[in-house]
SEMIMAR-252099 format. One record per residue (C-alpha): x, y, z. Coordinates in nm, 2 decimals, always signed. Example, Ala and Ser with C-alpha at 12.3 -4.5 7.8 and 13.67 -1.06 7.14 Angstrom:
+--------+--------+--------+
:     c1 :     c2 :     c3 :
+--------+--------+--------+
:  +1.23 :  -0.45 :  +0.78 :
:  +1.37 :  -0.11 :  +0.71 :
+--------+--------+--------+
***
This chain:
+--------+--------+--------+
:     c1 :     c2 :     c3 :
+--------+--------+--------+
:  -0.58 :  -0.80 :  -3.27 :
:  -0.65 :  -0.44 :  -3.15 :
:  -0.44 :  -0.33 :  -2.86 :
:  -0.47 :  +0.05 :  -2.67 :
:  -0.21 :  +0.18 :  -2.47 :
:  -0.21 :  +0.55 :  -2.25 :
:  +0.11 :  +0.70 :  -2.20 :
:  +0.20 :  +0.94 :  -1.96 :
:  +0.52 :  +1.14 :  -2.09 :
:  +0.71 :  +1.32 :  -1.84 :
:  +0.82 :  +1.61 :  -2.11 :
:  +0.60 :  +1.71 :  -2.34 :
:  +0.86 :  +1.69 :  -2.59 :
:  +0.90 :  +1.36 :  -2.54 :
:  +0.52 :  +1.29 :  -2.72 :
:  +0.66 :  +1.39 :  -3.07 :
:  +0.96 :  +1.20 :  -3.06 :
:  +0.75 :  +0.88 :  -2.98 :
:  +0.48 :  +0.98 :  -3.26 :
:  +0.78 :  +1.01 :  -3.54 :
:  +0.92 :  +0.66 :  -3.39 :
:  +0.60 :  +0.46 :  -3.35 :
:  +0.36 :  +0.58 :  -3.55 :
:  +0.32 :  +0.34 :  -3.92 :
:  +0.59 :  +0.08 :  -3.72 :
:  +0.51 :  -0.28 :  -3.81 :
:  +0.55 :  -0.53 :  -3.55 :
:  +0.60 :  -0.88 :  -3.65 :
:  +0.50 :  -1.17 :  -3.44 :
:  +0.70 :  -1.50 :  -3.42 :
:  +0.41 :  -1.64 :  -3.64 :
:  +0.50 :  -1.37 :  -3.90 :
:  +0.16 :  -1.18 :  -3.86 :
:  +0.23 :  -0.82 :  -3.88 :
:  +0.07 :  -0.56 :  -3.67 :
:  +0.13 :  -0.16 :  -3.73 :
:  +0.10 :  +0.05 :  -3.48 :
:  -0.09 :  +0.39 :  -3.52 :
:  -0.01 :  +0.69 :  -3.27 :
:  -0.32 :  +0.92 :  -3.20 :
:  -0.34 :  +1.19 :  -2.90 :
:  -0.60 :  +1.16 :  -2.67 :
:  -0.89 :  +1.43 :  -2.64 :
:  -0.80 :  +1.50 :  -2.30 :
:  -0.49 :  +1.47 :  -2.18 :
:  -0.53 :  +1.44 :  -1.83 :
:  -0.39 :  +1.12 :  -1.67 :
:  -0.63 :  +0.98 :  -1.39 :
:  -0.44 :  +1.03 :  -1.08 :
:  -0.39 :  +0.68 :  -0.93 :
:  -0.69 :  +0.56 :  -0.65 :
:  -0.59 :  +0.52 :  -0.30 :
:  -0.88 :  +0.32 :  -0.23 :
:  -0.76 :  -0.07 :  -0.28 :
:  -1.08 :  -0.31 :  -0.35 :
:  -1.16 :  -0.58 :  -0.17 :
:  -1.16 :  -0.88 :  -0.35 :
:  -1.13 :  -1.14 :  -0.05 :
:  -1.39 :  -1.41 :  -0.10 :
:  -1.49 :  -1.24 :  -0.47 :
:  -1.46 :  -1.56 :  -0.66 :
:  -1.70 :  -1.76 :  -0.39 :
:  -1.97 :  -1.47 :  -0.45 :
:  -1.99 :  -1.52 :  -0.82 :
:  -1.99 :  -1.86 :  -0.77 :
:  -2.32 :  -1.88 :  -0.55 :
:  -2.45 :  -1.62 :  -0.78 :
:  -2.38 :  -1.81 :  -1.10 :
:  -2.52 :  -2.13 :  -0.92 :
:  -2.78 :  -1.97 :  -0.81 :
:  -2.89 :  -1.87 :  -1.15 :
:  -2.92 :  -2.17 :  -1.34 :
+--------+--------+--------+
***
């Protein structure tokens, strides 16, 4: 299972003390599978600034419908 997180540290500082933590930790799921994490920096570290713009998903799930019925 491959996972991907982005992080948005308020101190810069703050990155290196989560690499030394996180980086080669095994996790171990209840069903004993292990899963190690690996810490890499992102080429641009520039955190999208949230949209104010909300979507409009009222009646979204009828309009695939007719579309998907429509296709077969």
């Amino acid at each position: 299972m491959h996972s991907r997180a982005y992080i948005d540290f308020k101190c810069p500082d703050d990155v290196f003390e989560f690499t030394e933590f996180f980086d080669g930790h095994v996790f171990v799921s209840e069903r004993g599978a292990q899963y190690k994490v690996i810490v890499e920096y992102a080429p641009s570290q520039c955190v999208p600034k949230p949209s104010a713009k909300k979507m409009d998903v009222k009646g979204l799930y009828s309009k695939i419908q007719i579309i998907l019925s429509s296709s077969n």
